[in-house]
VOMIPA-745754 format. One record per residue (C-alpha): x, y, z. Coordinates in steps of 0.2 Angstrom, whole numbers, plus 5000, padded with zeros to 4 digits. Each point is the difference from the previous one (the first is absolute). Layout:
VOMIPA-745754
XYZ;...
end
This chain:
VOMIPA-745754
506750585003;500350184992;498450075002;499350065017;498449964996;500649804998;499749875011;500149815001;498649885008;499749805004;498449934999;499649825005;498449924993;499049835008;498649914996;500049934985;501350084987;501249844997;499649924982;498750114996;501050154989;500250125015;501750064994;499450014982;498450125005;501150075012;501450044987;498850074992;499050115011;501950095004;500350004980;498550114999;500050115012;501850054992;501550065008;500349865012;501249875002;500349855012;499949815001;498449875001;500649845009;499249835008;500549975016;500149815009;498750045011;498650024988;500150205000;500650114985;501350155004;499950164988;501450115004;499950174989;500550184999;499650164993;499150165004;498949985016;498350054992;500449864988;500449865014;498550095010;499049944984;500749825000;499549975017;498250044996;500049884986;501049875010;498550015014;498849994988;500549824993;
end
């Protein structure tokens, strides 16, 4: 990453989030906070894994959101 403000972050999400567009909403959650990028992937043991990057007050942001539900 160029910028020294940039960083890179995995979140892993339980509970329910399999089948019910979690990586959609999620897609769109990082989509709208803008300047992001990253994957959104279901894992074999039920969990979703996002792995992003960007500027750290944008993934500090996401992890709010991601918390939230």
């Amino acid at each position: 990453m160029s910028g020294a403000g940039e960083a890179a972050r995995k979140f892993f999400l339980e509970g329910q989030v399999q089948g019910v567009g979690c990586r959609a909403q999620i897609r769109e959650k990082v989509a709208n906070l803008g300047g992001l990028s990253g994957t959104v992937r279901n894992l074999s043991d039920g969990r979703v894994e996002v792995c992003v990057s960007g500027s750290r007050e944008q993934l500090e942001r996401l992890a709010g959101i991601l918390k939230q539900g």
